[in-house]
C-alpha positions in Angstrom: 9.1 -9.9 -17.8 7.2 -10.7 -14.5 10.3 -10.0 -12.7 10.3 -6.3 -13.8 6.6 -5.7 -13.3 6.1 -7.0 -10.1 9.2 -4.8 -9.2 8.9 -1.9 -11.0 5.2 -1.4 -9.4 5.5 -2.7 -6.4 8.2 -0.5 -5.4 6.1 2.6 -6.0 3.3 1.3 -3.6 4.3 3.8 -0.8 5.2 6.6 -3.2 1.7 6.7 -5.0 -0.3 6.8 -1.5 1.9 9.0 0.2 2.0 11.5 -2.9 -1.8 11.2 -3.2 -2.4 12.3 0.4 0.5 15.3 -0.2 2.7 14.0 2.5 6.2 15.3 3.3 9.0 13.9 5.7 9.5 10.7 7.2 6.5 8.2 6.9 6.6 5.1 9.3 4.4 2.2 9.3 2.3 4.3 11.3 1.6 6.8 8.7 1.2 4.4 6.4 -1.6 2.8 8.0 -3.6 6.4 8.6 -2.9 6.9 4.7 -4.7 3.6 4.0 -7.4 4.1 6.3 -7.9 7.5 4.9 -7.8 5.7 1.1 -9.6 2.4 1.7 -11.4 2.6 5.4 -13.3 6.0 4.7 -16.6 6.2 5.3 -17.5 6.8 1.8 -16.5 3.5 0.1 -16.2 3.1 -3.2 -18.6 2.0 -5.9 -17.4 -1.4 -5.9 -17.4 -1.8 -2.2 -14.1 -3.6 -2.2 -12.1 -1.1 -0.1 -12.0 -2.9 3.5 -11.4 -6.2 1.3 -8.4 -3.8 -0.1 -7.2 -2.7 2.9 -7.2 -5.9 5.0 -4.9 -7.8 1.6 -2.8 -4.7 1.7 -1.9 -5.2 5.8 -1.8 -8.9 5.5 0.2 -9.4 2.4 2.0 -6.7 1.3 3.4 -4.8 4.4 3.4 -8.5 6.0 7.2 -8.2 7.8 9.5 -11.2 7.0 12.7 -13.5 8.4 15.9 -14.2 6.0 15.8 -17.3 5.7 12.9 -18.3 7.2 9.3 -19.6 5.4 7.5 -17.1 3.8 4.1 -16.2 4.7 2.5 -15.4 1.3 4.2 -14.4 -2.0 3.4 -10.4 -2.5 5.3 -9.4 0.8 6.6 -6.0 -0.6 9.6 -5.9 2.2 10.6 -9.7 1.2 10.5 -9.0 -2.4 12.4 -5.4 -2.0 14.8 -6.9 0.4 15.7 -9.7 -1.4 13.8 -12.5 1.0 12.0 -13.7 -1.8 13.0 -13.9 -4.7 10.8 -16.8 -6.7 8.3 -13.7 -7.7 8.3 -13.3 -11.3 5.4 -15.2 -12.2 2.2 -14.4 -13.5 -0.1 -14.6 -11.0 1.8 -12.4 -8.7 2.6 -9.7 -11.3 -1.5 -9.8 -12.0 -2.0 -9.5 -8.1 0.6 -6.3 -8.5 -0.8 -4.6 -11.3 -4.5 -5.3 -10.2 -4.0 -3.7 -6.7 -2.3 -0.7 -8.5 -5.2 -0.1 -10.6 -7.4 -0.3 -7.6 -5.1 2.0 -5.6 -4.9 4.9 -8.1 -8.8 4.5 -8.7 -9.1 5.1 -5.2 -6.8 8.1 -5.0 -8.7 9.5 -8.1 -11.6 9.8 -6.1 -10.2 11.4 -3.3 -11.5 14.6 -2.7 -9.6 18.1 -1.2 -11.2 17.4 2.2 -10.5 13.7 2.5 -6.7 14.7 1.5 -6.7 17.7 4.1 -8.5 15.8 6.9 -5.7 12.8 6.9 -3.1 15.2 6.5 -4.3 17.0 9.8 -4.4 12.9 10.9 -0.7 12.5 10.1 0.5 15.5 11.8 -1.4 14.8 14.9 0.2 11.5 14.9 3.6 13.2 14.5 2.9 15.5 17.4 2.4 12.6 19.7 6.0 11.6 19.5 
């Protein structure tokens, strides 16, 4: 069963954040990294603290890009697993590390507030503008 949950959740990474934040259209790499600055790099960090620590595994391991048939570089890559570039994931540690960061991501969107969720949304369309 660590096949389903490591695909089941970590498919809906992208959905979650960009739903939290209210976002509509097409959403880029570039969106997604104001969405998880606004989530995890705010100035008003969390209780634990653990947000940058959040946001720096998030960039380095789950939006890390990948080569078919190349090494990979660690084992939560969301675009290996999705694309089918790894597919030796159905373990448990990596379906802990899954579930874990969801937790942590939608305890961090529960304590978003109205102007956080405004304030990147005027982020993301200023972004879009620039194009």
């Amino acid at each position: 069963m660590y096949q389903l949950s490591v695909l089941g959740i970590i498919s809906q990474y992208e959905g979650l954040i960009v739903d939290a934040f209210k976002i509509t259209g097409y959403v880029n790499g570039n969106i997604q990294q104001i969405l998880l600055e606004h989530l995890l790099k705010h100035e008003s960090m969390s209780s634990l603290g653990f947000d940058k620590v959040i946001f720096d595994y998030y960039n380095s391991n789950i939006l890390v890009s990948f080569r078919h048939g190349e090494e990979l570089g660690n084992d939560i890559s969301r675009h290996a697993i999705l694309h089918g570039g790894h597919t030796d994931f159905g373990t448990l540690p990596i379906s802990l590390k899954v579930i874990l960061l969801f937790d942590y991501l939608v305890d961090a969107i529960e304590d978003l507030t109205p102007e956080r969720i405004l304030e990147c949304q005027m982020a993301v369309e200023k972004k879009r503008k620039k194009k």
